[in-house]
C-alpha positions in Angstrom: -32.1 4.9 -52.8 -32.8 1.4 -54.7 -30.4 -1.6 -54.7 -29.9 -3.2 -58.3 -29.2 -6.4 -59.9 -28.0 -6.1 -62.9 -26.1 -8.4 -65.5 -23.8 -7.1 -68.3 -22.9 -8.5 -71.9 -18.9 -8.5 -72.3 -17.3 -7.9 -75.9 -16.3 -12.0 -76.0 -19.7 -12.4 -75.6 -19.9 -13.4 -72.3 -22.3 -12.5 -69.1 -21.8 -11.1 -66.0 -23.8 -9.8 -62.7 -23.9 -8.7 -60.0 -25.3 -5.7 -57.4 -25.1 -1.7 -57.1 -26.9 1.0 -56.2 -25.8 3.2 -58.9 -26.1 1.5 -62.7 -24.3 4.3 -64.3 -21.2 4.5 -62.2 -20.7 0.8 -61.9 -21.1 0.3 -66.0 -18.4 3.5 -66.2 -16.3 1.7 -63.4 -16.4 -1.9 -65.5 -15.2 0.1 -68.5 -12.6 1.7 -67.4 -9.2 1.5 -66.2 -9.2 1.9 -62.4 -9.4 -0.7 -59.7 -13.2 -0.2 -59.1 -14.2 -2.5 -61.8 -14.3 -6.2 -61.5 -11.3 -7.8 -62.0 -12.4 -10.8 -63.7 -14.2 -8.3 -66.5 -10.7 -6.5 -67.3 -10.1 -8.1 -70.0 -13.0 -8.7 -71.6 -14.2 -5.2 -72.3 -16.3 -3.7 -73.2 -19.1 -4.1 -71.3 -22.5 -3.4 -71.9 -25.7 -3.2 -69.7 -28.1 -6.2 -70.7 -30.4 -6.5 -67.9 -31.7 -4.6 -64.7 -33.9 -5.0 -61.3 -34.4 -2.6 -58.8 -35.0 -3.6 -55.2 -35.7 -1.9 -51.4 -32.4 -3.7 -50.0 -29.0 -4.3 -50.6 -29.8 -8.2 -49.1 -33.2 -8.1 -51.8 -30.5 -7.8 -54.3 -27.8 -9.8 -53.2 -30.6 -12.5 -52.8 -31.8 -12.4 -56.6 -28.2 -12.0 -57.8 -27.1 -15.4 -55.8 -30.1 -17.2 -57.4 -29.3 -15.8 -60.9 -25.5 -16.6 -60.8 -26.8 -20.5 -60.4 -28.4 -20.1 -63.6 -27.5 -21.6 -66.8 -26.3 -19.1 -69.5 -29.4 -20.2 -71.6 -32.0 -19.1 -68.9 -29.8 -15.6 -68.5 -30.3 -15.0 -72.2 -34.2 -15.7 -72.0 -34.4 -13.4 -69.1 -32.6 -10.5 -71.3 -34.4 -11.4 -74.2 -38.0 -10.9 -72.2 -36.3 -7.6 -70.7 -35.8 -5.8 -73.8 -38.9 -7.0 -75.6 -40.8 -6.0 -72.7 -38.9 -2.2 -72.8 -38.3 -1.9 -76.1 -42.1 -0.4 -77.1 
């Protein structure tokens, strides 16, 4: 089973990522009220998914999502941008 990275838009407008292997849990788990979901995206609900790699390994992912979280909030939004041109034909 893949690994993703994957990075979320918050309703103040906000990003977040981070690492899963299942996208459709983990978005349900942000959203909802239960322990499972980040704490620090509680109150910024909700949460919707921006952006998504798969990879092999849970260390592939963790790798890419260390070297994303360094990024400015500019280059986030011109990887999202290039993601949903790129999937939205």
């Amino acid at each position: 089973m893949s690994w993703y990275l994957y990075i979320t838009r918050c309703a103040d407008g906000s990003l977040y990522t981070g690492i899963t292997k299942n996208l459709v849990r983990r978005i349900r788990e942000h959203n909802t009220d239960n322990k499972l979901g980040a704490k620090s995206l509680r109150y910024r609900r909700p949460v919707a998914l921006a952006y998504y790699e798969s990879f092999a390994t849970q260390s592939e992912a963790a790798r890419r999502e260390k070297s994303i979280k360094r990024w400015t909030r500019k280059y986030k939004l011109k990887l999202i941008e290039g993601f949903i041109l790129k999937n939205s034909c």
